[in-house]
C-alpha positions as CSV (number, residue, x, y, z in Angstrom):
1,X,-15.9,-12.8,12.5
2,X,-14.5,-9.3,11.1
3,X,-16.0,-10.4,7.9
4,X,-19.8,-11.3,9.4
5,X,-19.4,-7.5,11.1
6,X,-17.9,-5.7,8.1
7,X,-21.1,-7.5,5.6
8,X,-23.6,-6.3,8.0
9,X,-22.4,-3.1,8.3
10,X,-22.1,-2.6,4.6
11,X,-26.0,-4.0,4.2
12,X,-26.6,-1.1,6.6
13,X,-25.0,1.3,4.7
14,X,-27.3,-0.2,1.8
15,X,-30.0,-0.5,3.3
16,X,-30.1,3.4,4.2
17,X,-29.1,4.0,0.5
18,X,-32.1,2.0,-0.7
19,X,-34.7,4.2,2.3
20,X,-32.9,7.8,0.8
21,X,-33.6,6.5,-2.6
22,X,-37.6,5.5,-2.0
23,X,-37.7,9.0,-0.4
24,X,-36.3,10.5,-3.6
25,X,-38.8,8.6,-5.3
26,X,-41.5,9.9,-3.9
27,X,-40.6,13.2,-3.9
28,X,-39.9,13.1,-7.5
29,X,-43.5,11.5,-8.0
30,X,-44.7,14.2,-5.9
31,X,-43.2,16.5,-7.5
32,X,-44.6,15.7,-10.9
33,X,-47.8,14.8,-9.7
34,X,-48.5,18.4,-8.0
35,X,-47.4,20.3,-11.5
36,X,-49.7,18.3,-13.9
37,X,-52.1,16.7,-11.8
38,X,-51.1,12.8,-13.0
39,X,-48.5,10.5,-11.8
40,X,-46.5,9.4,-14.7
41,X,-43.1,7.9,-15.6
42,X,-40.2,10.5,-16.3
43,X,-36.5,9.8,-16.8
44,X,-36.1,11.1,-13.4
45,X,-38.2,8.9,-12.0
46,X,-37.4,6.1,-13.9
47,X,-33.9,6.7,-13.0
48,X,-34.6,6.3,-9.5
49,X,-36.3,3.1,-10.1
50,X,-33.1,2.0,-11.9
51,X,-30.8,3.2,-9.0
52,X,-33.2,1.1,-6.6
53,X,-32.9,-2.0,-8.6
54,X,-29.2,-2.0,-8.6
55,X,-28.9,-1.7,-4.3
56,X,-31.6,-4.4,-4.1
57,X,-29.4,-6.4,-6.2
58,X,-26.4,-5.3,-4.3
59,X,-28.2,-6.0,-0.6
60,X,-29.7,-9.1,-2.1
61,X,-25.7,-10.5,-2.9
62,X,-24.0,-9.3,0.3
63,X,-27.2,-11.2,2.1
64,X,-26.1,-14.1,0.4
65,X,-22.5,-13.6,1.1
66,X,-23.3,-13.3,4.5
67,X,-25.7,-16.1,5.0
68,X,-22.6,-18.4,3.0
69,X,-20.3,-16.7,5.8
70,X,-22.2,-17.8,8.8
71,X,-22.8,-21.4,7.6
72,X,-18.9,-21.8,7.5
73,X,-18.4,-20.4,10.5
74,X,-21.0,-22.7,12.0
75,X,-19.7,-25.9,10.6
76,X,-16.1,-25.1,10.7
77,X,-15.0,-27.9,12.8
78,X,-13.7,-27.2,16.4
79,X,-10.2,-27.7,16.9
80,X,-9.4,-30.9,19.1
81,X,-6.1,-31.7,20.8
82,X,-5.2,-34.1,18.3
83,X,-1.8,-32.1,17.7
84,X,0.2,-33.3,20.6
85,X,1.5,-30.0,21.2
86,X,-2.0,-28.9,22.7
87,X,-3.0,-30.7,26.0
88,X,-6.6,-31.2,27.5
89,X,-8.5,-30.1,24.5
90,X,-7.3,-26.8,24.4
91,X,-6.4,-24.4,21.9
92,X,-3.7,-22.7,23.2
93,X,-0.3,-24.4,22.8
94,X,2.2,-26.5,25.4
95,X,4.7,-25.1,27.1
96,X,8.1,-26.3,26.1
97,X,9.6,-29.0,28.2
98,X,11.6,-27.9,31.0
99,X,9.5,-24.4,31.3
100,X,6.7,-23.3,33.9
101,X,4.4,-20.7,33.0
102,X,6.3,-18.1,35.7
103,X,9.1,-18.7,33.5
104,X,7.1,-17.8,30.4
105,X,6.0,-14.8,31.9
106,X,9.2,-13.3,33.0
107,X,11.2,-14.0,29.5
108,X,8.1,-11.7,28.1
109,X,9.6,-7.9,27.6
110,X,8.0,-5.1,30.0
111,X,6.7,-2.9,26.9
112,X,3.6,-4.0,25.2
113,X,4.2,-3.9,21.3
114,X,0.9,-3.4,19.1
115,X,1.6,-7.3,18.1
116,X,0.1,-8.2,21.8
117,X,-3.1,-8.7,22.6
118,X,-2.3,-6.5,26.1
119,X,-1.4,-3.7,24.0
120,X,-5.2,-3.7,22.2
121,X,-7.2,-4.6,25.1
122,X,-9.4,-1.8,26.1
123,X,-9.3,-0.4,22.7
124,X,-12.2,0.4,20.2
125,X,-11.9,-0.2,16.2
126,X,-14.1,3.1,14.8
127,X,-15.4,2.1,11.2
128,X,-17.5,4.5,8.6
129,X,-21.1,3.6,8.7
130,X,-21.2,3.8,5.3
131,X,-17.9,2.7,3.0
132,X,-17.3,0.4,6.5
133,X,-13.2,1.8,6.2
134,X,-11.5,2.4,9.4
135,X,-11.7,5.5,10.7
136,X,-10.2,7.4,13.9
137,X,-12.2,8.1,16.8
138,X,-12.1,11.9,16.2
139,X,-13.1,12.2,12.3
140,X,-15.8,13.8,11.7
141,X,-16.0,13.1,8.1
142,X,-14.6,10.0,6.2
143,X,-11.1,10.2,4.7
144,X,-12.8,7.1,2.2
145,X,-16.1,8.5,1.1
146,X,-15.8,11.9,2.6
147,X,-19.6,11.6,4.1
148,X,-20.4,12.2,7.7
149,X,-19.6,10.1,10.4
150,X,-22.6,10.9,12.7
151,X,-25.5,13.0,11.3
């Protein structure tokens, strides 16, 4: 699942590249065209084209990537309760003989370590929009890519 999120946020990211690039485009054509009056190739514009190309290409693979993702995760099989060690269908595992779930709870230490889901609940994962690294909620710029968070 942190795959499926981290592919559509780097198609995102892309995709912004690919709308800053068109604007570039059209500025360059712009550009030219308002200095000699015709639209025609340049290296600079040509370049452009290039660069567009290439994050097509690049949003076009991590599509597929991501399209290959989901169909595994949707025909991964559910887990049943063949394994003996976990009753009624479920997924979480038996309790060793002899032991009631009070006594689970009370052998549990009192401090949550990070390992515990308790210890993460209520907690948010910040990631750069754009190189999708994680990030601290604070950071203005990324420590990755060194762009902006926001703006």
């Amino acid at each position: 699942m942190l795959e499926i999120s981290r592919l559509t946020f780097l198609i995102r990211g892309k995709r912004e590249n690919e709308n800053e690039l068109y604007a570039k485009l059209g500025r360059s054509i712009y550009q030219r065209w308002t200095q000699t009056g015709e639209v025609e190739l340049t290296d600079r514009t040509r370049a452009v084209l290039l660069n567009i190309k290439a994050v097509r290409e690049k949003i076009e693979e991590l599509e597929e990537q991501l399209t290959e993702l989901k169909k595994e995760v949707a025909t991964s099989p559910v887990e049943t309760s063949q394994d003996p060690s976990r009753p009624n269908g479920t997924n979480h595992p038996a309790l060793p003989p002899g032991h009631t779930l009070v006594d689970a709870r009370q052998k549990q230490p009192a401090e949550k370590d990070e390992a515990s889901w308790d210890a993460w609940e209520g907690r948010a994962i910040f990631l750069c929009p754009r190189c999708q690294e994680q990030v601290r909620e604070e950071t203005s710029a990324c420590p990755h890519c060194r762009q902006p968070i926001y703006g």
